[in-house]
C-alpha positions as CSV (number, residue, x, y, z in Angstrom):
1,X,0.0,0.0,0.0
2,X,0.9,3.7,-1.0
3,X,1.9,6.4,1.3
4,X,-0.6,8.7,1.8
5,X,1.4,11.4,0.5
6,X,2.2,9.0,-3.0
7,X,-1.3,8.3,-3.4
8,X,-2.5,11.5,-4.0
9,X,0.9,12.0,-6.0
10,X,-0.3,9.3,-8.1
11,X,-4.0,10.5,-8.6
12,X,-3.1,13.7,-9.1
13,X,-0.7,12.6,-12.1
14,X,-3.5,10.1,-14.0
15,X,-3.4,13.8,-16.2
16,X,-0.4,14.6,-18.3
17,X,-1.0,18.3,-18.9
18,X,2.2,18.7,-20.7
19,X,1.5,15.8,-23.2
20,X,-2.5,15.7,-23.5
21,X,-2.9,12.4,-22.0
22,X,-5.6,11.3,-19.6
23,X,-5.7,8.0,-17.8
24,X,-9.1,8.4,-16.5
25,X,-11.2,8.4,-19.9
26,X,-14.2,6.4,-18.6
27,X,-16.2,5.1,-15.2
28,X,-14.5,1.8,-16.2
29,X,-11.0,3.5,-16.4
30,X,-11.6,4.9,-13.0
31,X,-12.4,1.7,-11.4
32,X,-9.5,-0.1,-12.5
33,X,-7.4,2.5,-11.2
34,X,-9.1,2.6,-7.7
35,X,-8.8,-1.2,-7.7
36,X,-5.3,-1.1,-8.4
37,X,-4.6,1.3,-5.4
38,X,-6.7,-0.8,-3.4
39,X,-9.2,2.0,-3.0
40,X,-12.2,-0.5,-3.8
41,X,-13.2,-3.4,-3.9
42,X,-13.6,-6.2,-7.4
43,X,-16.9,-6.1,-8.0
44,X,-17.3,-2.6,-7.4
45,X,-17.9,0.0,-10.6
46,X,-17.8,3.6,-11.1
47,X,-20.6,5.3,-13.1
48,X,-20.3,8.9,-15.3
49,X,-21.1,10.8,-12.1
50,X,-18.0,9.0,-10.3
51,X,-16.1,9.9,-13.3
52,X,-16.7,13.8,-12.8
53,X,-16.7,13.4,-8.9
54,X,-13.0,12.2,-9.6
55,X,-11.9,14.6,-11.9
56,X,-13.2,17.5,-9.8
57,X,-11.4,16.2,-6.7
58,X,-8.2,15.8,-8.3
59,X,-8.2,19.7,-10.2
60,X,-9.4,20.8,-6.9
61,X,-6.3,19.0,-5.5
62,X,-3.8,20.5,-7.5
63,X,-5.7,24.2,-7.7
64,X,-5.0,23.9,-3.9
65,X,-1.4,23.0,-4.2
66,X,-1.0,25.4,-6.1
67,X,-2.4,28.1,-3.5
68,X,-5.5,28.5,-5.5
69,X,-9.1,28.4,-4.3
70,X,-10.5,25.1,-5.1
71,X,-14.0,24.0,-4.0
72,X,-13.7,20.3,-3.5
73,X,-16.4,17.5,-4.3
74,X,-18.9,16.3,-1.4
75,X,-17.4,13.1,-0.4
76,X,-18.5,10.6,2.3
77,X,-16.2,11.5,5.5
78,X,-16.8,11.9,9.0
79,X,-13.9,13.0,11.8
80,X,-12.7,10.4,13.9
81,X,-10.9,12.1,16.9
82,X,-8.0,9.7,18.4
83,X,-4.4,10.3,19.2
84,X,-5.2,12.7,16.8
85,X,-8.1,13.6,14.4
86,X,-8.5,12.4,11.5
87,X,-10.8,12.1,8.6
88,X,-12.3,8.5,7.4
89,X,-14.7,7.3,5.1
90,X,-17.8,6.3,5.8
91,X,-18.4,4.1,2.6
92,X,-17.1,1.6,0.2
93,X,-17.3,1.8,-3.5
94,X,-16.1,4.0,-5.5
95,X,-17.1,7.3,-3.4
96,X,-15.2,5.5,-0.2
97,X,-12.0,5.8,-2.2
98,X,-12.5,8.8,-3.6
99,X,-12.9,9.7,0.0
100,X,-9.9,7.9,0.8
101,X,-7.7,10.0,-1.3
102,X,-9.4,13.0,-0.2
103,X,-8.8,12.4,3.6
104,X,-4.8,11.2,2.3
105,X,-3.8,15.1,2.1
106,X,-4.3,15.3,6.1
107,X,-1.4,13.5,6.7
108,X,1.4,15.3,7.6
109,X,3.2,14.3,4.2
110,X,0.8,16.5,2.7
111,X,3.2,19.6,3.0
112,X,5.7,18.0,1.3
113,X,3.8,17.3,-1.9
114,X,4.0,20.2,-4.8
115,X,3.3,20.4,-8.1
116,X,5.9,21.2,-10.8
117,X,6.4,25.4,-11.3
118,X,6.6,25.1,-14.9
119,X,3.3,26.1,-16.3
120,X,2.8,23.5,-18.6
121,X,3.5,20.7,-16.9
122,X,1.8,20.7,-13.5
123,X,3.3,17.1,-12.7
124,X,2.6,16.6,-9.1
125,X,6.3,15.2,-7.1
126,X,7.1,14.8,-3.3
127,X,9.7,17.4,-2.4
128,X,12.2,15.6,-0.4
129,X,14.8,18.3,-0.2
130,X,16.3,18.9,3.0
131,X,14.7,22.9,3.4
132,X,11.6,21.8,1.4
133,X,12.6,24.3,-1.7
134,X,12.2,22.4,-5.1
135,X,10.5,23.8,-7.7
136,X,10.1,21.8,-11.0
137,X,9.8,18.2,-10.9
138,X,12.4,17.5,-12.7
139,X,15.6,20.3,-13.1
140,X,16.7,18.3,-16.2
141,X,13.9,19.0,-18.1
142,X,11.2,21.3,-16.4
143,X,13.6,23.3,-14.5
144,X,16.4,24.0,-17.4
145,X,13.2,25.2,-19.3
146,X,12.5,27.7,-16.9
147,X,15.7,29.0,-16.1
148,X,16.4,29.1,-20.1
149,X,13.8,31.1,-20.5
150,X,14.5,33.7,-18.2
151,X,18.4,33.6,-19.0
152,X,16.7,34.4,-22.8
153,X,14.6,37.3,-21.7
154,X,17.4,38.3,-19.6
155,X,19.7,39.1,-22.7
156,X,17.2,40.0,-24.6
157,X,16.0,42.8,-22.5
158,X,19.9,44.2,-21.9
159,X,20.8,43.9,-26.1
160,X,21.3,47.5,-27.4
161,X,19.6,48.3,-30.4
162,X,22.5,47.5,-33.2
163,X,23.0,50.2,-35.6
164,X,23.9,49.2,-39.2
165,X,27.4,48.5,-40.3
166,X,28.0,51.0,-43.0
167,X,29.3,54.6,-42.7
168,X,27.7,57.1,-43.2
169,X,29.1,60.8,-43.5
């Protein structure tokens, strides 16, 4: 089983904004997913309304790692106050695991997950640097991107007009 904290990593990435692709194209796309997390059971199926439920939760999940409003999706939770509180669902199928993904971003892991600074991508990482300051999820690819760019506009913003090369009198 999944760390809390890679769950919702994993849910929130089942969208490749960068290349277009989507793994969750149907209800029965869904399903298999949630099965394979262990999130529901075999028999259990997710309709078109489970579908949208799923996508809302997991936009509304990156809108608020990104420190953006984000209304999330009614789910079946209650608080269960222990050691310390936390937040279980109260249902199986597929809302129950929607629900379990949901209540994942109380853990305390939950501060460590980001998603990439590169507009384009979004790709969700776990931040495991030492002062909690990465920004892209990958600096090969996302991060040399970004700091190309601004190298680029940089120069381009310091380049003197050029004046032509021919004498005049």
């Amino acid at each position: 089983m999944l760390a809390p904290v890679e769950l919702v990593r994993d849910f929130l990435n089942t969208v490749d904004l960068e290349a277009g692709t989507e793994e969750l194209t149907s209800p029965a796309e869904l399903a298999v997913w949630l099965r394979e997390h262990h999130l529901i059971g075999p028999l259990d199926r997710a309709g078109d309304d489970d579908l949208a439920t799923a996508v809302a939760l997991r936009e509304g999940l990156r809108a608020a790692l990104r420190r953006e409003p984000a209304e999330l999706p009614l789910l079946p939770l209650k608080v269960v106050v222990g050691e310390r509180p936390e937040l279980v669902a109260v249902e199986g199928g597929v809302a129950g695991g929607l629900a379990r993904i949901s209540a994942a971003v109380t853990d305390a892991s939950w501060e460590r997950l980001k998603v990439c600074a590169e507009h384009g991508c979004q790709w969700a990482f776990v931040d495991v640097s030492k002062n909690r300051s990465r920004s892209w999820c990958s600096m090969r690819v996302c991060g040399n991107r970004t700091k190309t760019r601004a190298y680029r506009a940089r120069k381009q913003g310091s380049r003197r007009p050029q004046g032509s090369n021919t004498d005049t009198v």
